[in-house]
N, C-alpha and C positions, 0 to 999 in steps of 0.2 A: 602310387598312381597307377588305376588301370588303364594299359593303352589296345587294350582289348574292342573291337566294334565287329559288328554281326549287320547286313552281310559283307563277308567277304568282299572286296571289291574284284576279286580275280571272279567271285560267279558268276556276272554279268547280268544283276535282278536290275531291275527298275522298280520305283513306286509309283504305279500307274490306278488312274482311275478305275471305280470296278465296270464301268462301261467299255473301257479299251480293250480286256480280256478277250480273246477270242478263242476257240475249239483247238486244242493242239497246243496251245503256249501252255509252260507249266508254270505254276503256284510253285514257288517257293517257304521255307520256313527251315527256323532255327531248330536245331536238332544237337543232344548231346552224346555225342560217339561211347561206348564202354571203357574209351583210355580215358576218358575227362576232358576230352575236346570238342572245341564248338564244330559244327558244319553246316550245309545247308541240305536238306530235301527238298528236290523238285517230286511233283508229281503233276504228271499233263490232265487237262482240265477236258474232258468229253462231253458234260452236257453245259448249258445257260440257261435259267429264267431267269425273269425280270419280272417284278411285281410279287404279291403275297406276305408271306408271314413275316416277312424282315424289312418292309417299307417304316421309313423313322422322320417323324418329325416333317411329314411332305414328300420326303425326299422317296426314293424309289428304292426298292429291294434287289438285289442281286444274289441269286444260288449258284453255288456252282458245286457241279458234280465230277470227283476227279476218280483218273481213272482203276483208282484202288473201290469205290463205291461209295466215298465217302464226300458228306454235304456241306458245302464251305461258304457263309453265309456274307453276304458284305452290304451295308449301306450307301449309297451315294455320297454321302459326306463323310467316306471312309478313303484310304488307298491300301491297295495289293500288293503287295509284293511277289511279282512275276518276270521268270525270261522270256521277253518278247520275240525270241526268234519261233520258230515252228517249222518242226523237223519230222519228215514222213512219219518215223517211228513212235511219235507221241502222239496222230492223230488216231480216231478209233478206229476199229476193225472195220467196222461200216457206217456207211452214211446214213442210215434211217433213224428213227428217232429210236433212242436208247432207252427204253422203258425197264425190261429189267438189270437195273443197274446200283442194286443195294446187295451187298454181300452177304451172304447167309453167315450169322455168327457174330452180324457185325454191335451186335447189342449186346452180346451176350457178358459183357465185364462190367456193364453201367450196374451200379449197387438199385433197385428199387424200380428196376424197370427189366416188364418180364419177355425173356428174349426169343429168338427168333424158333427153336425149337419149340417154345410152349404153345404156341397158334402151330406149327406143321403138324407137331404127335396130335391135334383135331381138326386134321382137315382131312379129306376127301376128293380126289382125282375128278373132275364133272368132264373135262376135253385133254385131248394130246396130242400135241404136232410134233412132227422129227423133221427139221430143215437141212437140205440136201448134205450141206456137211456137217451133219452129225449134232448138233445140240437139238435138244428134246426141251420141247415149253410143255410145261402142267396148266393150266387151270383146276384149282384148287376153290372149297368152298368151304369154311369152317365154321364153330361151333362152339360155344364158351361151355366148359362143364365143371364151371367152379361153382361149389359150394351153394352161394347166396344166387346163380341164377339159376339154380335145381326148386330154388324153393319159390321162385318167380318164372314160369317157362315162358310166359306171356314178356319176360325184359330180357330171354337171350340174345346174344348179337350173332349175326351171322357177315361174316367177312371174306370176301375174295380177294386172290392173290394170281399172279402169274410167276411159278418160278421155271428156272432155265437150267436147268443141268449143261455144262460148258465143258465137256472132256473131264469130267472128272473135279470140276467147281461148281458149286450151285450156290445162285443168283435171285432174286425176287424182286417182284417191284412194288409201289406202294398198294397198300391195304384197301381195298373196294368197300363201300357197305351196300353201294348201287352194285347188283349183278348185270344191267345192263353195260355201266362203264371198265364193268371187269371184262366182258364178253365184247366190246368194242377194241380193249387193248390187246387182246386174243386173234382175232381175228387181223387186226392188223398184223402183226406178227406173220400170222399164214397166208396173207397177202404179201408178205416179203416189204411190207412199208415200216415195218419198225424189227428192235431186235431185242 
């Protein structure tokens, strides 16, 4: 008989609805240690939408973006597992809307999906901000130069990005095909309304 259960009750999770969630609580999950032990990973949760690609059945979609860059998807007629307390050091660095907040690299292990280096090595610098401490945002504009759209130049894509060089980490955020909505998320940025 296993009398084995995850989580811990010492971690102090709850299973809360994914509407309770709020900025700064961490997401929890089961994690297996290298000695063959269960544990749990928190990681704190820094951005929220509500609606889009994961609404099910009626019900409402929840994203949540935590603060390694990664995007944790929950239905409404789901629950979370999260520490509901929220403690300074798990909220974000800043209050403004967190736009680039995808890890560069962060694709790069998935088998059949082509990762984050193959759009940078054809992109192009268009603007550059440097914010008083030190992180540097790109605007970038890129160019597909595969193969089959050399032989169609009329079906190339051309895609914008914003990344962020962060002391020696570089960041991106999602992929433009409108240059006005990549040049709107730019400029927020150097308004200091977003980071």
């Amino acid at each position: 008989m296993d009398d084995w259960m995850w989580p811990d009750e010492n971690a102090g999770v709850e299973l809360l609805h994914p509407g309770q969630i709020k900025t700064g609580q961490r997401l929890a999950r089961e994690v297996t240690r290298p000695d063959g032990s269960v544990g749990t990973e928190f990681t704190p949760v820094w951005g929220i939408s509500v609606g889009g690609t994961y609404e099910t059945y009626g019900g409402i979609g929840y994203s949540f973006r935590t603060s390694d860059g990664e995007l944790r998807p929950a239905p409404s007629n789901s629950r979370v597992w999260a520490h509901p307390q929220i403690r300074p050091e798990d909220l974000p660095p800043h209050e403004r809307r967190w736009i680039t907040h995808q890890r560069f690299g962060a694709h790069h292990h998935k088998p059949g999906v082509l990762g984050d280096r193959y759009f940078y090595e054809r992109t192009r610098a268009i603007d550059t901000f440097t914010a008083p401490d030190g992180r540097v945002y790109r605007l970038l504009c890129g160019r597909s130069t595969r193969q089959d759209d050399r032989q169609n130049p009329q079906g190339r894509w051309r895609c914008y990005w914003v990344y962020r060089w962060d002391h020696g980490v570089k960041w991106l955020g999602p992929s433009r095909e409108n240059a006005d909505l990549a040049y709107e998320q730019f400029e927020l940025i150097r308004e200091g309304r977003a980071w």
